[in-house]
N, C-alpha and C positions, 0 to 999 in steps of 0.2 A: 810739611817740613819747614814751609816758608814762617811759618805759624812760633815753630817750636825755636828756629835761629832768633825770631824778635825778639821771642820772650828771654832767651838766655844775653843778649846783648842788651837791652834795657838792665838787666840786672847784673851785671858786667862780673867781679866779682864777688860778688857776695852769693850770687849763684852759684859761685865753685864751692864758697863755703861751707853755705847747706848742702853741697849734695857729698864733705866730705862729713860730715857732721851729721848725716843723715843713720840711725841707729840700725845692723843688721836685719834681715827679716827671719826669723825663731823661723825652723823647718816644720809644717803645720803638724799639729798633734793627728797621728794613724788613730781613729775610731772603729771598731768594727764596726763593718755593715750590716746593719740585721736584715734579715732576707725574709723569714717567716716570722708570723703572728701566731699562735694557738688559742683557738675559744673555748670554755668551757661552758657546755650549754646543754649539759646528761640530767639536770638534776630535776626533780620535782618540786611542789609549790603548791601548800597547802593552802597559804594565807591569798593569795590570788586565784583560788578555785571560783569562786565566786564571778571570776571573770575570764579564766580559762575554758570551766567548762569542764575542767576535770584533765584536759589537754595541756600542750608542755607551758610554760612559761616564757620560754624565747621565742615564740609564733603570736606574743600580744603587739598589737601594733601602738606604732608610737610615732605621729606625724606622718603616718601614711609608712613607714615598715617597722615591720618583726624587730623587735629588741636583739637578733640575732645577726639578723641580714645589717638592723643600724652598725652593731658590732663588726663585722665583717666589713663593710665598706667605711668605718672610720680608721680602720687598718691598712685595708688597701690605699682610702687616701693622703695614707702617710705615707705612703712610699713603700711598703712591703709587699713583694712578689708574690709570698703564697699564704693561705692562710687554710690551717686545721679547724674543724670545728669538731668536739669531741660531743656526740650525743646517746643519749641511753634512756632514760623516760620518754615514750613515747617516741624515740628515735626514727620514724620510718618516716611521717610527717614532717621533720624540722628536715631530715637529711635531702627529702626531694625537695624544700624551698631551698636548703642550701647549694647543691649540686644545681640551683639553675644561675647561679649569681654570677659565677667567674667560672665558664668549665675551662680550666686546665690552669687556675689558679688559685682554684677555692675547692674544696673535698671534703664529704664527712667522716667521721671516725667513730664507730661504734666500738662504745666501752661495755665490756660485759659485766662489768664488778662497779657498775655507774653507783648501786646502792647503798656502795660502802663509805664514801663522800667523793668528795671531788679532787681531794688530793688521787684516788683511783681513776680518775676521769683524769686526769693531767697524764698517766704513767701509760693509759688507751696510746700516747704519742707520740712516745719514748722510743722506737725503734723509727721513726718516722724523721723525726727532727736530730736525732744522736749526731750526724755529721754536721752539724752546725755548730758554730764559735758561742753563737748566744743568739737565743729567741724570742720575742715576746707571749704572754699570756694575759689575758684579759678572760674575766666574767663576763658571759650574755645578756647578765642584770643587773650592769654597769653603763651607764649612760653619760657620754663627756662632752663637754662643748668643744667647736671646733677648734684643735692647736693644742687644748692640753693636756696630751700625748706628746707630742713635739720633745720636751727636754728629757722626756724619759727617753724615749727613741734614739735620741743620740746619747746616752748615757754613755757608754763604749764599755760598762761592764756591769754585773748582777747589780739591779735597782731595784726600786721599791716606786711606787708613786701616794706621796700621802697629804692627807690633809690634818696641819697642825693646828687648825681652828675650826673645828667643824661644830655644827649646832647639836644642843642636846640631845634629839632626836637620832642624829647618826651617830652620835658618841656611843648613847645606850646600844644601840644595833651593829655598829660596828664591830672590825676586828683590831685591838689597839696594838702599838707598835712602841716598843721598846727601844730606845735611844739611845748608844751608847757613845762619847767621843764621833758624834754626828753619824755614826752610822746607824744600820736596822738590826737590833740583834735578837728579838722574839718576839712574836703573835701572836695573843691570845685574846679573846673578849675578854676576860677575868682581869685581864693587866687593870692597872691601875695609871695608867699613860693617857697624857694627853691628847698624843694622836693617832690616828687610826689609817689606816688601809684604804684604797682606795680600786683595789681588784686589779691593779694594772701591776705586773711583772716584768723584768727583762732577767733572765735565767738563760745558765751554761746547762749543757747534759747533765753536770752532776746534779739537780736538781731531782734525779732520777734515782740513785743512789738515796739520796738525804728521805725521800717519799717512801721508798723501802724502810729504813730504818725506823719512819715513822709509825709507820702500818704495822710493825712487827711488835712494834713498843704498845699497840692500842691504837695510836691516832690515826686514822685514814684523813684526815682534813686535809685540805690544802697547807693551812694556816701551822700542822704539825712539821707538813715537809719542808715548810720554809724555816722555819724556828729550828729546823734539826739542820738545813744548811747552814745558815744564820749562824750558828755554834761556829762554824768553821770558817765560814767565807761571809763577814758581817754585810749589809748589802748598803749602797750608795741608796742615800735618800735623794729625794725629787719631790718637790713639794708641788702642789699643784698651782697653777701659775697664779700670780694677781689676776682677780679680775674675769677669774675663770670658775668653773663650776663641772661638780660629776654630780650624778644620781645613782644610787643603789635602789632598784625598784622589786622591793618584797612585798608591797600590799597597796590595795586602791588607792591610799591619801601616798604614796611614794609613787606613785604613776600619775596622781592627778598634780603632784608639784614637778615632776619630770615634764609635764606639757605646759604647764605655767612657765617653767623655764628656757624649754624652747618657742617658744614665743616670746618670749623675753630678746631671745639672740637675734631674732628679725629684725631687730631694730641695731641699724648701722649707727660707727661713730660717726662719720661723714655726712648722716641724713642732718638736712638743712630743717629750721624750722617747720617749714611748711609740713615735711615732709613726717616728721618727728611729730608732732602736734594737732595733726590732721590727718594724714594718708596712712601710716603706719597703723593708729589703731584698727582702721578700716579694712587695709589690705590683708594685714598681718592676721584677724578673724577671719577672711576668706580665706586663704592660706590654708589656717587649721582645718575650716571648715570640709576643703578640700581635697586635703591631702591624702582621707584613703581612695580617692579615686587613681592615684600615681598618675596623675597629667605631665607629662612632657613638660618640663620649663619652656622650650620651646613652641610647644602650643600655646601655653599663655601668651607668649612672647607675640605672640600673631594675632588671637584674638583682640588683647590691648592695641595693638596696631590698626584692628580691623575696627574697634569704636571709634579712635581718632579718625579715619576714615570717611565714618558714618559722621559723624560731628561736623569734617569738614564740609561735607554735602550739606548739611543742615543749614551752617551759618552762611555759606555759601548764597543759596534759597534765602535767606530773611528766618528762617526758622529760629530763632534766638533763642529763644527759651529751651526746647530740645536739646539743641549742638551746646550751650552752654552747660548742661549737666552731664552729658555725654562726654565734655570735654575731662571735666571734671570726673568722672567716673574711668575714663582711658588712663588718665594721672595716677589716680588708685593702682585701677590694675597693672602698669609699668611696676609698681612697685612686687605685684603678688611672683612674678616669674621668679626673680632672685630668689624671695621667700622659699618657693616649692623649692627650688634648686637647694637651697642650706638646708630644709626640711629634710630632702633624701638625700641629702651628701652626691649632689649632682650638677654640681658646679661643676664647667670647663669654658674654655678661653673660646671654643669654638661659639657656645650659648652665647658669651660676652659677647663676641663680636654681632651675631643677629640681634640681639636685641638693642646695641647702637646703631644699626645699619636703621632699623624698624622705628626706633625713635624721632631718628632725625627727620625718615621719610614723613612719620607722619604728623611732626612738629610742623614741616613744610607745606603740607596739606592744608593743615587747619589754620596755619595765616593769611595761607592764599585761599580758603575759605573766608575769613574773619578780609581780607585785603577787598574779595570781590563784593562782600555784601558795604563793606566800606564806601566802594566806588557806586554800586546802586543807590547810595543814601546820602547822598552830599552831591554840590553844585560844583563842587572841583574834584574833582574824578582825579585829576593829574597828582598834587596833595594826595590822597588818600593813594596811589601807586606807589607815592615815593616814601610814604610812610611806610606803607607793606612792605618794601623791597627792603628798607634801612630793619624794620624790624627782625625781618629772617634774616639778614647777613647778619647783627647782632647774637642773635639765639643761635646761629652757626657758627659765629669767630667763639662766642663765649662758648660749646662744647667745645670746641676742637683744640683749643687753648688748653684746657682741660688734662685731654688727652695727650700734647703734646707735652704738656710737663712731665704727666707722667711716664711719659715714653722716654723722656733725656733723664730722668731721673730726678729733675729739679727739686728742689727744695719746695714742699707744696704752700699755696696761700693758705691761709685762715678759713679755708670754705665757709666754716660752721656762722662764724659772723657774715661775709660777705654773703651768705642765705639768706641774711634779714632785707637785702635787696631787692629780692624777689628777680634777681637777673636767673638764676638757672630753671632748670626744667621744671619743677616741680610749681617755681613762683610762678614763671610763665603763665603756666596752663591756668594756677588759679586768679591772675588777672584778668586773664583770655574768658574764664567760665563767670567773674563778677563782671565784665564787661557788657557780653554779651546778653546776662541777666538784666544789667541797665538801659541794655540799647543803645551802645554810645562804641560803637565799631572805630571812629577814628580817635578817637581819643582812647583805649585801649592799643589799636596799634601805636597810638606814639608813645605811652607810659612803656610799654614794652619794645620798644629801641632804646630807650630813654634808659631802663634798668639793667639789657642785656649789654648796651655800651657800657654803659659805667660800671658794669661787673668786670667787664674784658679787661678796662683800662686797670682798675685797681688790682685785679688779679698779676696783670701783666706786671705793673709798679712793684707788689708785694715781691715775684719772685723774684724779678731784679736786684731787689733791696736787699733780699735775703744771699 
């Protein structure tokens, strides 16, 4: 309180001013909440037999899951409670991967008329979803990066999600979408429209009706029932975000640009040089590499933990050459945990917090490895102590700083520049692993005080400044 009387008496009245002058707050816009997702995942897939096997098409993995299971849990981690999945080609298969994802918030739905196309596979779920205001639908062999889903999801009424520059390749394949005074007003591959569909729905019950009308006229498509609601209720467009990217995966070269792309996402805006230029190509191959095994983020999180470990005991011992590639390879893998975690849509705050917890232990480890072979190697033991010690309270004020801004919300520093410092974790370890490769332990610990200080301050300066 004492806090909020200063500020109002320093600003005597002109404070009154503003806050008569201050403009109402507009009563927030009511969104419905959409609660359920539907998948459509009945259909068969000639042009991918070749790699099914003759088997469905939403059980091809991608990063370590099923095109169906990715489907499903980029739903779930939008926020929707439940999610449909409608299956009928080889239905028995997809539906016991699916019933083991979320039981009692994920379910299959067998369509018996799956044949007829998928608009019939949408209607399997019509009695299921009917009490709902508005639900989403997405394709199985539709593949999105993570968020762009996001504005569709709060659309708050029938959407569309499209992309109005898409490459030739999806143009031809695509289903195009007619534009009328901004809205969606028909679907056809034939159109002659520049953009196209992008498999992602938000849809009322009448959707149901419109599928009817469709079927009876000839069209069972999806693409008919929407074109015949469309007539009535033209649907809110949503473009797919900057910056963002889906995948329609109908044949090999559309599966093998879907892992090209996801590997692509590995790579953060926030990665620092080093990290971006070095670590990422490396990490981000093992990642792929591993990702049908579905390893626990969290196990990564530990083995990484457990090389810096082993590094530390190395350099510790005189072992220089060892502990320094070992450091260097712990660097790598800090980064693979994330990876797998964005790979299967299995990021949470809980992962977050162990793998901070894990880093720092064992950033502490390998100084006071690199500190004690320091004090073995030199005639002033005392010197090489107080280097150690200044260098880990550095490499610890500079993460926690970090964290703290983020945690008050602050305006962030410039990371991506302040990374050519090599003050964060990433520089660190690779001064620590050149270091170590030269043989020169105290002169490493003091470069790294040296950069983890001058990172703290400047970081600290920036968000003051800011």
């Amino acid at each position: 309180m004492s806090e909020i009387l200063s500020e109002g008496e320093a600003t005597g009245v002109e404070g009154d001013v503003r806050a008569e002058l201050a403009p109402l707050e507009e009563p927030p816009v009511q969104v419905a909440r959409l609660r359920v997702g539907v998948v459509l995942a009945a259909g068969r897939s000639e042009r991918l037999s070749g790699i099914t096997g003759g088997g469905s098409k939403a059980l091809v993995r991608l990063g370590g899951l099923s095109l169906v299971e990715r489907t499903v849990r980029t739903l779930l981690e939008a926020g929707l409670q439940h999610v449909l999945v409608v299956v009928g080609y080889h239905g028995g298969p997809v539906a016991a991967v699916v019933d083991r994802l979320a039981p009692g918030r994920v379910r299959a739905v067998y369509a018996d008329d799956w044949e007829a196309g998928n608009g019939a596979s949408l209607a399997a779920a019509a009695t299921l979803v009917s009490e709902e205001e508005l639900f989403v639908v997405l394709t199985a062999d539709h593949v999105f990066a993570e968020g762009a889903l996001d504005e569709l999801i709060l659309a708050g009424e029938p959407a569309v999600l499209i992309d109005q520059t898409p490459d030739r390749d999806a143009w031809d394949e695509g289903t195009r979408v007619r534009l009328l005074d901004g809205r969606a007003v028909a679907f056809d591959k034939r159109l002659q429209a520049p953009s196209i569909d992008c498999g992602a729905f938000v849809f009322p019950a009448g959707i149901f009706e419109a599928q009817r009308r469709a079927a009876a006229a000839g069209d069972p498509s999806l693409s008919g029932a929407v074109t015949r609601f469309a007539e009535d209720h033209p649907l809110a467009v949503v473009s797919i975000p900057a910056g963002s990217w889906w995948q329609d995966v109908d044949t090999p070269e559309d599966l093998g640009r879907a892992r090209i792309r996801l590997r692509r996402l590995l790579i953060k805006e926030g990665d620092g040089p080093v990290s971006r230029h070095l670590n990422r190509p490396i990490s981000s191959w093992i990642s792929i590499a591993v990702a049908p095994l579905r390893l626990s983020p969290d196990l990564v999180s530990v083995i990484a933990f457990l090389f810096g470990l082993v590094a530390a005991g190395l350099l510790a011992t005189g072992y220089a050459i060892a502990g320094g590639i070992l450091v260097y390879l712990a660097s790598v893998l800090d980064g693979c945990d994330g990876e797998v975690a964005r790979l299967q849509l299995r990021a949470s705050p809980r992962g977050a917090l162990l793998d901070g917890v894990l880093d720092r232990a064992a950033d502490t480890a390998i100084l006071a490895g690199l500190g004690l072979w320091a004090i073995a190697d030199t005639s002033h033991p005392g010197l090489a102590l107080g280097l150690a010690v200044a260098a880990t309270s550095g490499a610890m004020l500079s993460m926690a700083s970090k964290d703290r801004i983020a945690l008050l919300g602050l305006p962030p520093a410039p990371e991506r520049e302040l990374g050519w410092l090599l003050g964060g974790r990433d520089g660190r370890l690779l001064l620590i692993t050149v270091g170590a490769l030269l043989g020169r332990p105290m002169l490493t610990l003091g470069v790294v005080a040296a950069t983890s200080m001058l990172s703290l301050v400047l970081r600290v300066y920036f968000v003051r400044r800011l």
